[in-house]
C-alpha positions, 0 to 999 in steps of 0.5 A: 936604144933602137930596136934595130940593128944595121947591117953593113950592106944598109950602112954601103947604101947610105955611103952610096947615096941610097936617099931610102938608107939615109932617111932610115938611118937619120929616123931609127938610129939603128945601132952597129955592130963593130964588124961593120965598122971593121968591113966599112975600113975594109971597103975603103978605096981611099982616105977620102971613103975611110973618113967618111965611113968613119963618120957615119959609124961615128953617128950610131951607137956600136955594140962591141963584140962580147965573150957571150957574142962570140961563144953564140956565134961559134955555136951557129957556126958548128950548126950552120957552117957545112949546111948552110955556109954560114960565115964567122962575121955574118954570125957575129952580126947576127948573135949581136942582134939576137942577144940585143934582142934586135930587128936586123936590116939586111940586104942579105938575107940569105946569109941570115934566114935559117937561124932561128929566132932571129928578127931579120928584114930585107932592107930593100922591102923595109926602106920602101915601108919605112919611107912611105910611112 
């Protein structure tokens, strides 16, 4: 299993064109939570974007939503919705990375920053490591 998880803003950047994202995602293999497959459908103009979205969801290993997921993400929320505006996908984003024990690659990291325990990275800074390495 990969040692990280992607965030959908990495996987829109891929979708983009974004070289960077493409090569981190080719090189690590980072895994999916089912929230980004559901906002990529989301995301999708036309049926042309959705098939492709699809295929890329499709190359990476998902992690489903689970009882345990989603209880921990209620939790965050009780602590971190009033104070910090955590919202309900981007808590389930991060339970799966925590309970994976994972390293989540993000674009946002304001949404994620103040949760304890979390391994996060900014996508932007690591797809430049990653490519120079």
């Amino acid at each position: 299993m990969s040692k990280y998880l992607a965030d959908t803003t990495l996987l829109i950047e891929h979708l983009r064109g974004n070289n960077q994202a493409r090569v981190f995602l080719k090189d690590h293999s980072p895994a999916i939570s089912t929230i980004s497959i559901a906002e990529l459908i989301q995301g999708s103009r036309d049926k042309n974007e959705l098939m492709t979205a699809l295929k890329l969801c499709m190359s990476l290993s998902e992690i489903a939503i689970d009882k345990k997921i989603s209880n921990y993400a209620i939790e965050l929320m009780k602590k971190f919705y009033l104070s910090k505006g955590l919202k309900f996908l981007d808590a389930i984003i991060a339970t799966t990375a925590l309970e994976n024990k994972l390293t989540l690659i993000t674009g946002n990291l304001k949404h994620f920053n103040f949760i304890e325990g979390l391994r996060i990275a900014s996508q932007e800074e690591y797809l430049v490591v990653t490519n120079s390495e």
